[in-house]
C-alpha positions in Angstrom: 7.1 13.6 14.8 6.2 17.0 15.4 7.9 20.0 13.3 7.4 23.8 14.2 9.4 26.2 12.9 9.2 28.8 16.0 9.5 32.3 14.6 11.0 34.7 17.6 8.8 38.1 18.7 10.8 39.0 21.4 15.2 38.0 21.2 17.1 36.5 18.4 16.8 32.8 18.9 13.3 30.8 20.4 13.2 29.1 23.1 14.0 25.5 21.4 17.2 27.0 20.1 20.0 25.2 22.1 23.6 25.0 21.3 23.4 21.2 22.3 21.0 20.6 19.0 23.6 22.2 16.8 26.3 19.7 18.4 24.1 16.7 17.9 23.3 17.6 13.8 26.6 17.4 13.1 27.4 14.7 14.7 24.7 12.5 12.8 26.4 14.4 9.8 29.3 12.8 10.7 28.4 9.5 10.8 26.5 9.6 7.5 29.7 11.1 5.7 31.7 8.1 7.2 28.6 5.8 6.5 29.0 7.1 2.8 32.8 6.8 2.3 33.2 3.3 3.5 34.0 1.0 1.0 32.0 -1.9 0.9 33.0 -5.7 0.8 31.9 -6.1 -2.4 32.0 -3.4 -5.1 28.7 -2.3 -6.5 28.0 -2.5 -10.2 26.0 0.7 -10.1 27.1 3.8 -8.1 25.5 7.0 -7.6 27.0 9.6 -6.3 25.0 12.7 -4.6 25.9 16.7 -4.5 28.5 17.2 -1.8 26.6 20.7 -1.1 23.6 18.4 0.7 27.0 17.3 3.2 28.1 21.6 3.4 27.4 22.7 7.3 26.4 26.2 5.9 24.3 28.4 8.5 21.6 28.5 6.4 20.9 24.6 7.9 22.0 25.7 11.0 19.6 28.3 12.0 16.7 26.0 10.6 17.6 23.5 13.1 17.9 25.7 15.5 14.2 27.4 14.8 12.4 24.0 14.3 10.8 22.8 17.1 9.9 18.8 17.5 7.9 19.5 20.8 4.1 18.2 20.0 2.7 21.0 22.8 4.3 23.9 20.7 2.9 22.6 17.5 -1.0 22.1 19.3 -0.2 25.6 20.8 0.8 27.2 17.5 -2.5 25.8 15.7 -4.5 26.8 19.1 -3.6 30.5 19.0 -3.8 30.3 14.5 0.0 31.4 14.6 1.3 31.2 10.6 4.6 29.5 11.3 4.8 26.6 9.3 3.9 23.5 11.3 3.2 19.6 10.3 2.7 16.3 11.8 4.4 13.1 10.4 1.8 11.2 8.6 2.5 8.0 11.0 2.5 9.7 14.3 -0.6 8.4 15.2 -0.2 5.0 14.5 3.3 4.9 15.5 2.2 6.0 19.2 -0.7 3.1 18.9 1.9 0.3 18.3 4.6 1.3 20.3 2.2 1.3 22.9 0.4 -2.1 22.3 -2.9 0.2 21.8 -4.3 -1.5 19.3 -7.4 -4.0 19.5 -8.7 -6.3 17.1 -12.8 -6.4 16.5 -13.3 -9.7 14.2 -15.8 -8.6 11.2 -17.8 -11.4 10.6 -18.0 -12.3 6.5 -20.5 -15.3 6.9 -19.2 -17.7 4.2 -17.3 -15.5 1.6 -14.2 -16.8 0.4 -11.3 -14.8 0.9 -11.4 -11.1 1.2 -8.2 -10.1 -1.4 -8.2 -6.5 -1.5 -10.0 -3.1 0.6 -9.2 0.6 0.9 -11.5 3.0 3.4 -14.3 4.8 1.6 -14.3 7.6 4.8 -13.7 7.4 8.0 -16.9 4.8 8.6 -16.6 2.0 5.3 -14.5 -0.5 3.9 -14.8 -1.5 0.9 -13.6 -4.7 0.0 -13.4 -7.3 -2.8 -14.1 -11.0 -2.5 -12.6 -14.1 -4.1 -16.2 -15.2 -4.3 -16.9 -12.1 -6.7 -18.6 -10.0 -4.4 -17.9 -6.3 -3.6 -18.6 -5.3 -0.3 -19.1 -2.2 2.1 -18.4 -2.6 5.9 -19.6 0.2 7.9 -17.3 0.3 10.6 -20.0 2.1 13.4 -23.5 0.1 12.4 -21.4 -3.1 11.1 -23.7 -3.3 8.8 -22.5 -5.3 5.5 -23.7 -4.3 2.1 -23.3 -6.1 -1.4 -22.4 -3.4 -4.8 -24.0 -5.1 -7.9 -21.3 -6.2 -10.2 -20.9 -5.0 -13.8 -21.3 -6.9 -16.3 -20.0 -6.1 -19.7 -21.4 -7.0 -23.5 -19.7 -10.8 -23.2 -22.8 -13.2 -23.2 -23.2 -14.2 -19.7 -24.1 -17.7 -20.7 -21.2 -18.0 -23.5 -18.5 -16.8 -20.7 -16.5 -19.7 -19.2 -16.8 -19.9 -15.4 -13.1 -19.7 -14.9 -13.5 -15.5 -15.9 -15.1 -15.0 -12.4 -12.2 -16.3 -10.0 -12.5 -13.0 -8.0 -11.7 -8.9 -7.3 -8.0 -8.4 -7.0 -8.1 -5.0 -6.6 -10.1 -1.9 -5.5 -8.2 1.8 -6.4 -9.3 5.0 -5.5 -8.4 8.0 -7.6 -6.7 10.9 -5.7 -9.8 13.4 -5.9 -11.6 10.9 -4.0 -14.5 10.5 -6.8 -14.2 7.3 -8.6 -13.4 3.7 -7.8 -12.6 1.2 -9.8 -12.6 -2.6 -9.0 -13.0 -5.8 -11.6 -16.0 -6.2 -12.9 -18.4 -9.5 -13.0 -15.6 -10.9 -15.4 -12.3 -11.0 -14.2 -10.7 -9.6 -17.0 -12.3 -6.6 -17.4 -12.7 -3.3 -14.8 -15.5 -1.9 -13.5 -15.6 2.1 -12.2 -18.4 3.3 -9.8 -18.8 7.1 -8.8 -18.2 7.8 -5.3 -19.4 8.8 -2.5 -22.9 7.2 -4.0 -21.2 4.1 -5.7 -23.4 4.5 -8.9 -22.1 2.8 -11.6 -19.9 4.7 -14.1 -18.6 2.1 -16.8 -17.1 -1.1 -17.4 -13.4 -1.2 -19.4 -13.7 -4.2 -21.6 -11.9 -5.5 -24.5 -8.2 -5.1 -23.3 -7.5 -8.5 -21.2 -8.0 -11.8 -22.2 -7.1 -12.9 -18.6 -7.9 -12.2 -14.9 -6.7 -8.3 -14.2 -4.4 -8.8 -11.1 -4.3 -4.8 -10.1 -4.9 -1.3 -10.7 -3.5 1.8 -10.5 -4.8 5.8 -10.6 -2.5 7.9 -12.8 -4.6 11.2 -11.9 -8.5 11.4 -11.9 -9.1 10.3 -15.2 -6.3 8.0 -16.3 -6.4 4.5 -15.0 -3.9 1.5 -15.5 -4.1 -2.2 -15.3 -2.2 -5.1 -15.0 -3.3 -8.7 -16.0 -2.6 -12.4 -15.9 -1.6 -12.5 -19.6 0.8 -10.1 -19.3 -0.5 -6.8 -20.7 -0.8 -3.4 -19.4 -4.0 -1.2 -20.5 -4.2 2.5 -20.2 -7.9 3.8 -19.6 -9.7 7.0 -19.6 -12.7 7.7 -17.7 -13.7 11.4 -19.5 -16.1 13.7 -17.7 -19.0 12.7 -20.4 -18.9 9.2 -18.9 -20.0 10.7 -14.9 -23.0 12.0 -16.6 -26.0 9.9 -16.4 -28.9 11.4 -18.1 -31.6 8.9 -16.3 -33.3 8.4 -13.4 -32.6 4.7 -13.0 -28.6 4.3 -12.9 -26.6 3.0 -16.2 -23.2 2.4 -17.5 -21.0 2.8 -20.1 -18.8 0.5 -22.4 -15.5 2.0 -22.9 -11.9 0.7 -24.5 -8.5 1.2 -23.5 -6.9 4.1 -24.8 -3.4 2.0 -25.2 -2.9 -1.9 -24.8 0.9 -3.4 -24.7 2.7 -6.4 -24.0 4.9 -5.6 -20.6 8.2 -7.5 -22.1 10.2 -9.9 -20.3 7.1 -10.3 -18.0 5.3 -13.6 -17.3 2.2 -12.9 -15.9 1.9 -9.0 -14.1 0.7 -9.5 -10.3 1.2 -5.9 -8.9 1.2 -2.0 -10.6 2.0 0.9 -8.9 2.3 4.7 -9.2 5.3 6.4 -8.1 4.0 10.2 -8.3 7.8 10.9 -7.4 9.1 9.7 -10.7 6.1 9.9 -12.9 6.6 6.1 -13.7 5.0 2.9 -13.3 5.8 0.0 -11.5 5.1 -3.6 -12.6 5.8 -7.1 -11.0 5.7 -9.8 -12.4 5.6 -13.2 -11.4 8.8 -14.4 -13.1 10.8 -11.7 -10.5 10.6 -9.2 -12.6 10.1 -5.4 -12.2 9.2 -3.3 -14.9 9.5 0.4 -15.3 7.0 2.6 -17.7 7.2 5.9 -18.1 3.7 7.3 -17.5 3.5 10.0 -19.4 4.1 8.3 -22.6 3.0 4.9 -21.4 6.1 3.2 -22.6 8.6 1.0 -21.0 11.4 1.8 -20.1 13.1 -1.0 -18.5 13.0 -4.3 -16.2 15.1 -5.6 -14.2 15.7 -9.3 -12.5 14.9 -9.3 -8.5 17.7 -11.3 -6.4 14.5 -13.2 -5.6 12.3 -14.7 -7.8 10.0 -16.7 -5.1 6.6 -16.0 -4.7 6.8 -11.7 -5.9 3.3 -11.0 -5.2 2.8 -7.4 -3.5 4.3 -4.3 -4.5 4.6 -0.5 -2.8 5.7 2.7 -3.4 6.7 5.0 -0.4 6.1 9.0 -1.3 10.1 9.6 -1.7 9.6 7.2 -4.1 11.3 3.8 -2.7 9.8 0.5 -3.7 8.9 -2.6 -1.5 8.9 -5.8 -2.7 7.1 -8.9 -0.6 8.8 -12.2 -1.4 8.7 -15.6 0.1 11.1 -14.8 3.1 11.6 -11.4 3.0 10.7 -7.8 1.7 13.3 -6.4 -0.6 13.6 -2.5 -0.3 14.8 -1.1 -3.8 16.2 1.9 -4.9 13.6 3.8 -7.4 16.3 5.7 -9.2 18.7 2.7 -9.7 16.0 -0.3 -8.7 18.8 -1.5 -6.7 18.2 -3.5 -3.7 18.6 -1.1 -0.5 17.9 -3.8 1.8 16.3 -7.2 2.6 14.3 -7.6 5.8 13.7 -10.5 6.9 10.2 -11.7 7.9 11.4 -13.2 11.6 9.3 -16.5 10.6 10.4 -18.6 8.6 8.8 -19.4 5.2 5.6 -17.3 6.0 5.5 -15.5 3.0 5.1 -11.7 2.6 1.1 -11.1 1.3 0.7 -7.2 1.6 2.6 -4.0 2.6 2.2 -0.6 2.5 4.0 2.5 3.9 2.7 4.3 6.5 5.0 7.4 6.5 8.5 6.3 7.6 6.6 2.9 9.0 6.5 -0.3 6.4 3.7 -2.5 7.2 3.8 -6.4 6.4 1.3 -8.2 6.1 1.9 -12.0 6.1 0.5 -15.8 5.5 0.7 -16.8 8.7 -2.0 -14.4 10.0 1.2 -11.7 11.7 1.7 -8.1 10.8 4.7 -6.9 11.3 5.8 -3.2 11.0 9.7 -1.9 10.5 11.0 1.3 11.3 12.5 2.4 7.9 14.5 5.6 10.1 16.2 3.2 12.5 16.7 0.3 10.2 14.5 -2.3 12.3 11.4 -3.7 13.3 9.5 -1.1 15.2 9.7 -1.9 19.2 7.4 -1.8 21.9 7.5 0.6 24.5 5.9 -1.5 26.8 8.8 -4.1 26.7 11.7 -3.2 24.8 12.8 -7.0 24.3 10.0 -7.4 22.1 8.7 -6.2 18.8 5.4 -4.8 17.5 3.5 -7.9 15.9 -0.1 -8.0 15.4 -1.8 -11.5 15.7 -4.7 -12.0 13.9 -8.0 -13.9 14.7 -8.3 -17.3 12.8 -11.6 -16.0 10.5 -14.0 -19.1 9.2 -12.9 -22.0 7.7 -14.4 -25.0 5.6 -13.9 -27.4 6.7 -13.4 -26.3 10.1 -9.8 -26.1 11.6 -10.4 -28.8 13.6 -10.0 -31.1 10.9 -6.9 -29.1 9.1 -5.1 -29.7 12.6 -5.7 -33.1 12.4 -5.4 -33.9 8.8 -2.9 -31.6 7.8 -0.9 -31.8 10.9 -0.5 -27.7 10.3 -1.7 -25.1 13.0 -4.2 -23.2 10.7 -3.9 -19.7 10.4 -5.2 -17.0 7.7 -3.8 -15.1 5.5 -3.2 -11.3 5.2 -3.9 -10.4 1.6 -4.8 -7.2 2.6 -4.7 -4.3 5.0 -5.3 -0.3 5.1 -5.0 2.5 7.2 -8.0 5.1 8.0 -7.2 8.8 6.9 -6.1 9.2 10.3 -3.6 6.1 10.7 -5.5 5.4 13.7 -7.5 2.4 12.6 -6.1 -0.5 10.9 -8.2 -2.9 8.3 -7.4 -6.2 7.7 -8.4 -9.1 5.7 -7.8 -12.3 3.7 -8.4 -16.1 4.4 -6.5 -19.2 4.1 -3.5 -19.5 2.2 -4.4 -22.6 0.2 -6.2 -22.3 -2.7 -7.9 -25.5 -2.1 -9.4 -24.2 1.0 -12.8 -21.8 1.6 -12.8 -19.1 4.4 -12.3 -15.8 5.2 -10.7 -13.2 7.8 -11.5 -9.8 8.7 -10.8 -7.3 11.5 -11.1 -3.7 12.4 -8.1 -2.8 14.6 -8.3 0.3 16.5 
């Protein structure tokens, strides 16, 4: 998890440089040149075919193999003592070691009687923010546990005039990569609202774009947003520096249009969008099992393409090389950004529970399910991630059972169906240390929440 490229003072070669290292590289090289040369059962449609130089054993490779060191003392020591050899720690170390080793411990957030809790990302390393079924965007302070409400936006709709059905609930909370602004739906669903962080003063609200409830949200940069909505278009905002500027005392807000509106073809109804920085391209899924391609620079599409499942597509995820994750209804389909074809299927070890959130985590894919479960698979070895404690088992996280109305008593009884909630959403700290997660039950019929703090 640990890389340190050891730089020798004294002798030719550091200490970590063993001949045995050198032996074991190329025999992983090996395998992966006779991994890439079998022939498969069934011949693909699409091949692609990478540079045979990445395969050459040249002694460039050799000798930085040889230098690197994957001890986690030498890389402490080296930032100890200030030494400039290049030095990094895998982003999912730390939460790796936490659920390998069965160190995580779930604190249940109490919500009172909110109705399901569907998205959340950490402010800092002491609040949540979250959004609400019920409308409501809320801050959990992790230390105090202190709850506190963030006034909705309205935009220049008549209140009165606006059909109740426009507030069914905040889908999405983004946070731009400078860490300044979020943006979130406003008090009508299908239009956005962006505050200014850290103070969460209100910035603007994007209106005019949607006629339906905006599903999700991504950050392009620090100024260009994009959303996705229920009736099937894509809108390109701009927050502009003239907008953070408030000129009065008591805090106001903008009205501001999308710079670009279009129909996402062959879509029915956009669920998830997603950034991948890797490609400079966004990602769209929609609820028919497609996924959509735009090209963010231009903000046209480029292409879609049919998922081998078509079942309940309803989270999406981007890892930083630039792979996608899919969650379906009994699995999560890992696909190829540069071909979109399907790398590999995983399947959710219970049956029917339905894939609700996921998120990368380094080489780790987090899963978060309806059956109140996260599970976590080791993209590097190909598998769930196992316990150290007891290496017959995997790492699964059980969540508490939230609130319910009515009470689960009477679901037990009535429904004949063990209740549990489910994970619409989770999020790791800056650290990968601490673990959010939230959501309610999986009906729609049914009002309740779930929330804990894992750490």
């Amino acid at each position: 998890m640990a890389h340190t490229v050891r730089i020798p003072i004294y002798g030719r070669r550091p200490p970590c440089a063993t001949s045995s290292r050198i032996d074991d590289w190329h025999q992983r090289l090996r395998v992966l040149r006779l991994e890439r040369l079998r022939k498969p059962e069934k011949p693909e449609d699409f091949v692609v075919y990478e540079d045979s130089d990445d395969e050459e054993e040249n002694l460039a490779a050799e000798t930085q193999v040889l230098r690197t060191s994957y001890n986690f003392v030498d890389y402490v020591r080296c930032r100890e003592m200030g030494g400039r050899e290049p030095s990094w720690v895998g982003s999912d170390f730390g939460s790796r070691h936490i659920l390998t080793h069965e160190m995580f411990k779930e604190y249940s957030v109490s919500l009172s009687n909110m109705n399901k809790v569907f998205c959340s990302q950490w402010l800092s390393d002491r609040q949540v923010v979250f959004g609400t079924k019920c409308n409501k965007l809320m801050v959990y302070d992790v230390v105090t546990e202190r709850l506190d409400q963030i006034p909705s936006l309205q935009g220049r709709r008549d209140p009165v005039a606006a059909p109740q059905e426009q507030q069914c609930g905040i889908h999405s909370v983004q946070i731009n990569p400078s860490k300044t602004l979020l943006a979130t739906g406003a008090r009508n669903s299908s239009e956005i609202a962006v505050y200014r962080l850290p103070t969460l003063d209100p910035v603007c609200v994007g209106e005019g774009a949607h006629r339906d409830w905006v599903f999700d949200m991504c950050w392009l940069d620090d100024q260009f947003l994009v959303s996705g909505s229920r009736d099937t278009r894509m809108a390109l905002w701009r927050i502009q520096e003239d907008d953070l500027i408030n000129r009065e005392d008591v805090p106001s807000y903008k009205h501001i249009q999308a710079l670009s509106v279009k129909d996402c073809r062959s879509a029915q109804k956009v669920r998830a969008v997603a950034f991948n920085k890797s490609f400079q391209e966004i990602a769209a899924l929609s609820l028919n099992g497609y996924i959509h391609i735009w090209n963010a620079e231009t903000f046209k599409q480029k292409l879609s393409r049919k998922l081998p499942s078509c079942q309940e597509n309803v989270c999406l995820a981007v890892q930083d090389s630039g792979m996608y994750a899919v969650g379906c209804r009994s699995y999560t389909l890992l696909l190829d950004a540069r071909t979109l074809q399907a790398v590999k299927k995983i399947p959710t070890r219970y049956s029917g529970c339905g894939i609700r959130s996921a998120s990368f985590q380094g080489n780790v894919l987090t899963i978060g399910t309806g059956v109140g479960i996260l599970m976590f698979y080791d993209l590097r070895a190909g598998k769930y991630l196992d316990s150290s404690i007891n290496s017959s088992r995997t790492v699964v996280l059980k969540a508490s059972k939230g609130w319910v109305f009515p009470d689960e008593e009477y679901i037990d009884g009535f429904q004949h169906i063990k209740y549990t909630p489910a994970i619409y959403t989770h999020c790791y700290d800056s650290s990968g240390t601490r673990l959010f997660t939230a959501g309610g039950p999986l009906p729609a019929n049914l009002y309740g929440n779930y929330a804990g703090l894992w750490q």
